[in-house]
N, C-alpha and C positions, 0 to 999 in steps of 0.2 A: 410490532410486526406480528401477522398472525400465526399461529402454531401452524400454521400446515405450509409453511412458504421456510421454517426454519430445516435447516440441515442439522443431522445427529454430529457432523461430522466437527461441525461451528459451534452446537454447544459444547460436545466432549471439548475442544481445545481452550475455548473459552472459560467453559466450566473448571480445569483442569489450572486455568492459569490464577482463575481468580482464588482457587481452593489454595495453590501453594501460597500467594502473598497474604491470606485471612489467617491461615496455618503457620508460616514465619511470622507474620505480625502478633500474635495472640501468646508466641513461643517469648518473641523481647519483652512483651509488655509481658509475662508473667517475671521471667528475668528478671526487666527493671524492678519489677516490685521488689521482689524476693531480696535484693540487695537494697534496696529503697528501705525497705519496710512499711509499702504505702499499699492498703489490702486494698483500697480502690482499682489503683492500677492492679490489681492481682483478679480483682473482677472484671474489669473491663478484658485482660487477658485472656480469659477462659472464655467469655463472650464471642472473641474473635474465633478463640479454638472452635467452638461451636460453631458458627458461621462458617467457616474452613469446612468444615467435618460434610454439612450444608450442601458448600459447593461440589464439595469430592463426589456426595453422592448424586449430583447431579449429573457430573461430568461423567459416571459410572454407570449412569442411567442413559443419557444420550438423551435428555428431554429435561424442559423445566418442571418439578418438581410442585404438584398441589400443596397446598397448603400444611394441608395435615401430612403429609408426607415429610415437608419439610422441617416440621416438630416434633418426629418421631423414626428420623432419619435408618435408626435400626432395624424398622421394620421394613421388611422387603414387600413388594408388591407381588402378590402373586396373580400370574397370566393365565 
C-alpha cells in the first residue's frame, strides 16, 4: 500500500499492537531462557525486545519508519 493512502491513525493501532506481542514475546523468551539456561533462547529474546522497542516507535511516530530509523530507534527525527 502506498504511503500517502495509509492513515496515522491504522499505523499507531497496528503499530501499537504488534509492539506489545514483539515486547511480551521477547519478555518469555528471555524467561524461558533464564530458567532454561539456553543463552540462545536469551538471544533470540532480546531480538524480539528490540523489534518490540521497533514497533513502539513506529506506532509513536504514526508512520512506517525508514530504515536507518528503524536501527537507531533512539534517535528522534527532527522536523
Amino acid at each position: 500500500m502506498p504511503r500517502r493512502h495509509e492513515s496515522p491513525r491504522v499505523v499507531r493501532v497496528v503499530g501499537g499492537l504488534l509492539a506489545m506481542v514483539w515486547l511480551c514475546a521477547g519478555l518469555v523468551a528471555i524467561i524461558a531462557g533464564l530458567v532454561a539456561q539456553r543463552w540462545l533462547l536469551l538471544v533470540v529474546g532480546l531480538v524480539a525486545l528490540w523489534y518490540g522497542v521497533i514497533w513502539a516507535h513506529a506506532a509513536a511516530q504514526g508512520r512506517r519508519l525508514t530504515p536507518r530509523e528503524a536501527l537507531t530507534p533512539w534517535r528522534l527525527r527532527r522536523r
